[in-house]
DRENSE-128211 format. One line per 10 residues: number of its first residue (from 1); their letters; for each residue x, y, z of N, C-alpha, C, O. Coordinates in Angstrom, 1 decimal. Example, Ala and Ser with C-alpha at 12.3 -4.5 7.8 and 13.67 -1.06 7.14 Angstrom:
BEGIN
1 = AS = 13.2 -5.7 7.8 12.3 -4.5 7.8 13.2 -3.3 7.8 14.2 -3.3 8.5; 12.8 -2.2 7.1 13.7 -1.1 7.1 12.9 0.0 7.9 13.4 1.1 8.0
# end
This chain:
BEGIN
1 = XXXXXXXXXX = -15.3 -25.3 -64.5 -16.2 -24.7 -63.6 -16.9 -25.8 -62.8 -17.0 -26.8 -63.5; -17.3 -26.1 -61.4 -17.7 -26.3 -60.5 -18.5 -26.0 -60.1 -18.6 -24.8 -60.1; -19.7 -26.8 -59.6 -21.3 -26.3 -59.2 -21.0 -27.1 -57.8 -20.3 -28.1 -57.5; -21.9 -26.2 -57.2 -22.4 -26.6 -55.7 -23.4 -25.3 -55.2 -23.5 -24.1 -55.5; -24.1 -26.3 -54.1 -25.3 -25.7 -53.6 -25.0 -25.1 -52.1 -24.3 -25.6 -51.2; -25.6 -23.7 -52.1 -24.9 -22.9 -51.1 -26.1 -23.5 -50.3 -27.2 -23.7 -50.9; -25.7 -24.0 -48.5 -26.0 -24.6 -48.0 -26.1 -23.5 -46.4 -26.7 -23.6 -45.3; -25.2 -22.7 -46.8 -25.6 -21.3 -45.6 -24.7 -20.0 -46.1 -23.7 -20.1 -46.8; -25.2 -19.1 -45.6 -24.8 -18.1 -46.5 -25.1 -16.7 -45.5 -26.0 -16.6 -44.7; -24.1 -15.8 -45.7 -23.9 -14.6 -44.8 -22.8 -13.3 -45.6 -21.9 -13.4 -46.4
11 = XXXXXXXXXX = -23.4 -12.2 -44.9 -22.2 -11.1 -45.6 -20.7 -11.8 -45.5 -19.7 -11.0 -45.5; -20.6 -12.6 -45.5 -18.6 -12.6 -44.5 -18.1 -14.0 -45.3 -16.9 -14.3 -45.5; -19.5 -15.2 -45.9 -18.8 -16.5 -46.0 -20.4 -16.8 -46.9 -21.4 -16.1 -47.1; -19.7 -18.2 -47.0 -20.7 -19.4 -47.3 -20.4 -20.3 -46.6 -19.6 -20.1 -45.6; -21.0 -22.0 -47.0 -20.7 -23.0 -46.9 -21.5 -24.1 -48.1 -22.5 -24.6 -47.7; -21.2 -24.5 -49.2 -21.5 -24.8 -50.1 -20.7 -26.1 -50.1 -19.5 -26.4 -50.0; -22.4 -27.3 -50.5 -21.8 -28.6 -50.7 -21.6 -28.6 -51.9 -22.2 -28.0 -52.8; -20.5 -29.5 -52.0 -20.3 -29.4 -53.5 -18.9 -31.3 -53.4 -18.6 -31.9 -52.4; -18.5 -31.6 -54.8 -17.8 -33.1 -54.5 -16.7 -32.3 -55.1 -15.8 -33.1 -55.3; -16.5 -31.0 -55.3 -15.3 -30.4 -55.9 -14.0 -30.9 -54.7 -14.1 -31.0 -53.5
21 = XXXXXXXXXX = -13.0 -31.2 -55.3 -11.7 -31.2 -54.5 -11.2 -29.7 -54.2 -10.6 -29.1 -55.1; -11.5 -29.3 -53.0 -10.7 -27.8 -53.2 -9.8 -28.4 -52.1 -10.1 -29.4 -51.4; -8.4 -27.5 -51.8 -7.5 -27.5 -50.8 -7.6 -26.4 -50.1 -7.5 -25.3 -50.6; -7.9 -26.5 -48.7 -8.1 -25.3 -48.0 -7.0 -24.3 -48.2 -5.9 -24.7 -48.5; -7.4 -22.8 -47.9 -6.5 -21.6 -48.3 -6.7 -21.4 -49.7 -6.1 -20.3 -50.0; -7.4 -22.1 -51.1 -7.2 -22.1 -52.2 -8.6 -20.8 -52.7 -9.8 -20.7 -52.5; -8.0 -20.3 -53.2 -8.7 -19.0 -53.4 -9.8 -19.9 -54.9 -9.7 -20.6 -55.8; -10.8 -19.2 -54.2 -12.0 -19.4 -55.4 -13.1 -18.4 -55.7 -13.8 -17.8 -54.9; -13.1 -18.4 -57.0 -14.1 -17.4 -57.5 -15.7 -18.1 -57.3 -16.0 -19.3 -57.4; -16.9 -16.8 -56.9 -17.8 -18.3 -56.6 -18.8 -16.8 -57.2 -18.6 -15.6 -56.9
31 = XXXXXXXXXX = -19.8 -17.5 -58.1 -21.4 -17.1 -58.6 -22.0 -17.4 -58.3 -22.1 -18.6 -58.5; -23.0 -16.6 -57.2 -24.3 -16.8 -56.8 -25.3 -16.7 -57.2 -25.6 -15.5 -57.1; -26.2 -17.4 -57.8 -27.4 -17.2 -58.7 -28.7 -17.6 -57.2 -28.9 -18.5 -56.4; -29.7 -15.9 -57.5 -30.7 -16.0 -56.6 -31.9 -15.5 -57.0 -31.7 -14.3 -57.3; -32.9 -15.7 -57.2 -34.1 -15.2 -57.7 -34.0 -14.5 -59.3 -34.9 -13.8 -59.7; -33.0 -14.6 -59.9 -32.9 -13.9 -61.0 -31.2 -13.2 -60.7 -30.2 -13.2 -61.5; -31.2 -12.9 -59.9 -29.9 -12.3 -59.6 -28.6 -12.9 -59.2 -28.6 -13.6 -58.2; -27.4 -12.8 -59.8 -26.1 -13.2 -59.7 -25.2 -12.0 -58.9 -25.4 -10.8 -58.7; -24.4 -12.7 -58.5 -23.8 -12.3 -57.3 -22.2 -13.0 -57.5 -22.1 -14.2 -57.3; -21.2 -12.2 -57.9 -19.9 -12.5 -57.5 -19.3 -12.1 -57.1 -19.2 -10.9 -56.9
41 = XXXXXXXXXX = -18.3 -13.1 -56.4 -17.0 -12.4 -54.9 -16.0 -14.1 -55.3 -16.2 -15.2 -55.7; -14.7 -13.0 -54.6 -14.1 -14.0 -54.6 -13.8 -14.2 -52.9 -14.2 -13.5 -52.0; -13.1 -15.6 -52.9 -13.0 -16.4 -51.5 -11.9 -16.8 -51.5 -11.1 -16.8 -52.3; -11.9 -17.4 -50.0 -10.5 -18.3 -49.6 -11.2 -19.6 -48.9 -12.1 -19.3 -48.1; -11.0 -20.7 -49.2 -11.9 -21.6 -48.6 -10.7 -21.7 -47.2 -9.5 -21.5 -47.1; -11.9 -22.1 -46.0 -11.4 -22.1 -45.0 -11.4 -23.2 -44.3 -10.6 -23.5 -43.3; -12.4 -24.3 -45.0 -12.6 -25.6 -44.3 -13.1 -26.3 -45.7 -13.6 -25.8 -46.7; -12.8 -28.0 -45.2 -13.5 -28.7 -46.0 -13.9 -29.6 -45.3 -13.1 -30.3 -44.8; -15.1 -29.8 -44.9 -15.9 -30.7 -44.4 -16.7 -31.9 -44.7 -16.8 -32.0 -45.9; -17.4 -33.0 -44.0 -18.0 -33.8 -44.3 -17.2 -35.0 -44.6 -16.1 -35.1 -44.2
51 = XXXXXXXXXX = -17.9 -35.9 -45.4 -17.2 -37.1 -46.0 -17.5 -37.3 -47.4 -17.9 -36.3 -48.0; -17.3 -38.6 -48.1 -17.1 -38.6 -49.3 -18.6 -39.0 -49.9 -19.0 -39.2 -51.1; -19.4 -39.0 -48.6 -21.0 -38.6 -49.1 -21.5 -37.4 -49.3 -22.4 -37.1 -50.1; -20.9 -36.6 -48.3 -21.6 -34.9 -48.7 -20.7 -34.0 -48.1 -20.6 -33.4 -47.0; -20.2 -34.0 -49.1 -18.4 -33.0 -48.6 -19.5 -31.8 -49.3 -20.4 -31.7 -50.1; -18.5 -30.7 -48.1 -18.8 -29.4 -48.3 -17.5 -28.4 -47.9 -16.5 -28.7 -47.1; -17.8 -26.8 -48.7 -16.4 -26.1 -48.3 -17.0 -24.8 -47.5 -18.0 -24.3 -47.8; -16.3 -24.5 -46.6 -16.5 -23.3 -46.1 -15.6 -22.1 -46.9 -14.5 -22.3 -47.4; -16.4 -20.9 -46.8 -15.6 -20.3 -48.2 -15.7 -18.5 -47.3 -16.7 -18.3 -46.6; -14.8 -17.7 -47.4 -14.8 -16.9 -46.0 -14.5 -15.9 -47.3 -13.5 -16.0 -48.0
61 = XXXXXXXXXX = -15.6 -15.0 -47.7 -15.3 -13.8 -48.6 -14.3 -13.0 -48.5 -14.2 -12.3 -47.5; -13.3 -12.8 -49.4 -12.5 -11.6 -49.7 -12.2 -10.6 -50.5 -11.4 -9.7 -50.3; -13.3 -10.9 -52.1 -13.2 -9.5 -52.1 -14.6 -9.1 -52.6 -15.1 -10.1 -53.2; -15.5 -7.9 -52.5 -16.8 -8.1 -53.3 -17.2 -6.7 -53.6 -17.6 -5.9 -52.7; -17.1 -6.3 -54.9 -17.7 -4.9 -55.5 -18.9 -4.4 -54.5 -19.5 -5.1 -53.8; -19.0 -3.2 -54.5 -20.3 -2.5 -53.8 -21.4 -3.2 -54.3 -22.1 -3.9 -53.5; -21.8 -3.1 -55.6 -22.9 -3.5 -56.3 -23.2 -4.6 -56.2 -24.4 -5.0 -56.1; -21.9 -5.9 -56.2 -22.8 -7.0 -55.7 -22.8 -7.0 -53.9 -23.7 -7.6 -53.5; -22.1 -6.6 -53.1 -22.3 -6.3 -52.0 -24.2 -6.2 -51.8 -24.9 -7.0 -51.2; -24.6 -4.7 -52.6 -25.6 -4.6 -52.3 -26.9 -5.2 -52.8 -28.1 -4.9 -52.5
71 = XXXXXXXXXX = -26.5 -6.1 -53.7 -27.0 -7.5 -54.1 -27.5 -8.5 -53.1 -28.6 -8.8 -52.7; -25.7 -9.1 -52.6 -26.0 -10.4 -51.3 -27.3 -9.1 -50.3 -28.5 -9.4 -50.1; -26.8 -8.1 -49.8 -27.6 -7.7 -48.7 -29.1 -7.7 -49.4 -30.1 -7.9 -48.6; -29.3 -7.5 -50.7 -30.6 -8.0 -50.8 -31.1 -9.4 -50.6 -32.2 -9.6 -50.1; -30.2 -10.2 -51.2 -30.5 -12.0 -51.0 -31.0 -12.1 -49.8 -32.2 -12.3 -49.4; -29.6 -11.8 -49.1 -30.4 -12.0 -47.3 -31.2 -11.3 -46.5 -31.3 -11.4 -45.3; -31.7 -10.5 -47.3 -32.5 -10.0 -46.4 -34.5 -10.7 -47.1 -35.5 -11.0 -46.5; -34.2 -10.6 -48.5 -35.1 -11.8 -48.6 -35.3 -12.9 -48.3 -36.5 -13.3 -48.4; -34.4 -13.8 -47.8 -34.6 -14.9 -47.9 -34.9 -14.6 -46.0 -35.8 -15.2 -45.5; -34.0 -13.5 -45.0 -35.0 -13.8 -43.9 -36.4 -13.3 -43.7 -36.8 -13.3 -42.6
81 = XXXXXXXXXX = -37.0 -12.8 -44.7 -38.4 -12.2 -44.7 -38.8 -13.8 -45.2 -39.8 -14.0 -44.5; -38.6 -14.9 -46.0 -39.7 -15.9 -46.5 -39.4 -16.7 -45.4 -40.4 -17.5 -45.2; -38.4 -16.8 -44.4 -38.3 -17.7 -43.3 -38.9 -17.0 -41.9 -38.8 -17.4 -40.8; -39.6 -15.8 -42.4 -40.2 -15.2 -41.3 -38.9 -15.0 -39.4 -39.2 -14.9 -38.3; -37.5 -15.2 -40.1 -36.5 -14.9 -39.1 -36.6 -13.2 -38.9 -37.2 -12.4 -39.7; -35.8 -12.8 -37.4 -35.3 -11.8 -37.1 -34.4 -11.4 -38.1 -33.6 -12.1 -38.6; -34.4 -10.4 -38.2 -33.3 -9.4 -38.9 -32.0 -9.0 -38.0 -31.9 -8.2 -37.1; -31.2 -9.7 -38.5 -30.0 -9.5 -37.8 -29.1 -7.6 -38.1 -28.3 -7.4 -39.0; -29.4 -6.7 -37.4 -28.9 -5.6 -37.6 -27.2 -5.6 -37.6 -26.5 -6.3 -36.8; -26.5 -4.7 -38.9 -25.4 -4.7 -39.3 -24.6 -3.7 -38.2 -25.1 -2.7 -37.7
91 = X = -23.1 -4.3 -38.1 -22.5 -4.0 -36.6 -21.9 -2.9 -37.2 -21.1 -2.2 -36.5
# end
């Protein structure tokens, strides 16, 4: 197992720094731990970014139960009520 810190985060992806070696396209299982609450989906990483000081992966969701679905939609919709951001309405 592999830790890293989710660094931005949305219904569709992440981007989590982490010194893990992934190879882009490499499918990864990723747990989200938020206020009490976990959150799993799997991914396809899409990018690896940075350098060998603060490498990070972009990770593009593909698959995620309803329940944690309506989990993340709770994460983010807390986390833009403590950042006092607009509420991005769902398309």
């Amino acid at each position: 197992m592999k830790v890293g810190l989710v660094r931005a985060l949305s219904l569709y992806g992440c981007l989590v720094r982490t010194d893990a070696s992934v190879k882009e396209n490499a499918r990864v299982a990723i747990e989200i731990a938020h206020s009490g609450t976990q959150i799993s989906v799997m991914g396809r990483v899409v990018a690896c970014v940075g350098d060998q000081s603060s490498r990070g992966l972009g990770i593009e969701f593909t698959e995620i139960d309803a329940n944690d679905k309506k989990r993340l939609e709770a994460c983010l919709s807390e986390l833009v009520a403590s950042q006092n951001l607009p509420a991005v309405p769902n398309p």
